[in-house]
C-alpha positions as CSV (number, residue, x, y, z in Angstrom):
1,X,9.4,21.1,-46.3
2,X,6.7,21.9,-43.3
3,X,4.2,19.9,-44.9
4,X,6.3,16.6,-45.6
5,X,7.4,17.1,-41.8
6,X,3.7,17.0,-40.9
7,X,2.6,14.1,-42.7
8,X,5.7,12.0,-41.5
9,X,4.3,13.0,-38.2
10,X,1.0,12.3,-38.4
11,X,1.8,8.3,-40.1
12,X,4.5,7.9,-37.1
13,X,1.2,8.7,-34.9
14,X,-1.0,5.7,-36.9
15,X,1.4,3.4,-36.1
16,X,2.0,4.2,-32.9
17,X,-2.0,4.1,-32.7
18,X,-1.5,0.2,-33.4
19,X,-0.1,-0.7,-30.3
20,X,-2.1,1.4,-27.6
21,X,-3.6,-0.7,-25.2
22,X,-1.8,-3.9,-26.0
23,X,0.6,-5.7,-23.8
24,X,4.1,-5.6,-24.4
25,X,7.5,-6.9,-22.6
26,X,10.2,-4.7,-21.8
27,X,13.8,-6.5,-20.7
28,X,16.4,-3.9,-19.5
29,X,19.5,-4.7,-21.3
30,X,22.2,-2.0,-19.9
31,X,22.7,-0.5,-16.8
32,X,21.1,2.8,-16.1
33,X,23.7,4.1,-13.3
34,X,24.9,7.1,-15.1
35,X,22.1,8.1,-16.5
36,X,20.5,11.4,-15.5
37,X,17.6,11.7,-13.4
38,X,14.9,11.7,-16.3
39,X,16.1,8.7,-18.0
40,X,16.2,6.6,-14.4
41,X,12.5,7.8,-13.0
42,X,11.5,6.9,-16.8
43,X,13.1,3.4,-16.0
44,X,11.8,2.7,-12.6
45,X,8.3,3.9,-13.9
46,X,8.9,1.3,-16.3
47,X,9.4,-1.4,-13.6
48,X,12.8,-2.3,-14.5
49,X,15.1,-2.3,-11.3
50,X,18.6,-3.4,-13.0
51,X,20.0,-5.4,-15.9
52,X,17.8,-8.5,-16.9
53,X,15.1,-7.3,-14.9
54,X,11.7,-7.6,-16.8
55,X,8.3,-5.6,-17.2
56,X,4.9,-6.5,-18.7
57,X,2.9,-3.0,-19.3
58,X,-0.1,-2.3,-21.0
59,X,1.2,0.6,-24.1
60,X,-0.5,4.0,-23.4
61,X,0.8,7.3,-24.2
62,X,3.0,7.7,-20.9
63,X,4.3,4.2,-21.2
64,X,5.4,4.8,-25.3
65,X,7.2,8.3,-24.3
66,X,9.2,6.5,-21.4
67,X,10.3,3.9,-23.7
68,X,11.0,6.7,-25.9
69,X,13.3,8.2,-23.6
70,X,15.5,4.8,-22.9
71,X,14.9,3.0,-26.1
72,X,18.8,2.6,-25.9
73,X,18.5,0.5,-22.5
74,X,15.8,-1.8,-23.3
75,X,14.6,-4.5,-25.5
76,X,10.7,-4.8,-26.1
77,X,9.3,-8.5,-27.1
C-alpha cells in the first residue's frame, strides 16, 4: 500500500508541475470571516480582500499550497 501511496504522489506532483509559472485567476467566492488565522493570511497573501474580489498570480509552490488551504473559498479561471 506504501508504494501505490508514493506513486499517486509523485503523478499529483507532474501535474501540478504543468501549471508552475503560469498565470491564473483566483475569484473569492465566500466570505472568509470565520476562518482561522491560517486560512485568512493564506487569503490576503492571495490578494483577495472580500467576496468577488479578484487576483491574477503567477502559480509557484507558495501560491499552489495557499490555494490549497482555501480551495473551498475560491474559484480559479
Amino acid at each position: 500500500m506504501w508504494i501505490q501511496n508514493k506513486n499517486k504522489k509523485q503523478s499529483n506532483q507532474m501535474k501540478l508541475e504543468n501549471f508552475l509559472n503560469k498565470k491564473v485567476t483566483i475569484t473569492q467566492i465566500k466570505s472568509g470571516l470565520k476562518f482561522n488565522d491560517r486560512q485568512k493570511g493564506s487569503l490576503i497573501g492571495l490578494g483577495l480582500r472580500g467576496i468577488g474580489s479578484s487576483s491574477e498570480l503567477t502559480v509557484t509552490q507558495a501560491v499552489l499550497g495557499m490555494i490549497k488551504k482555501v480551495s473551498h473559498v475560491i474559484k480559479i479561471n
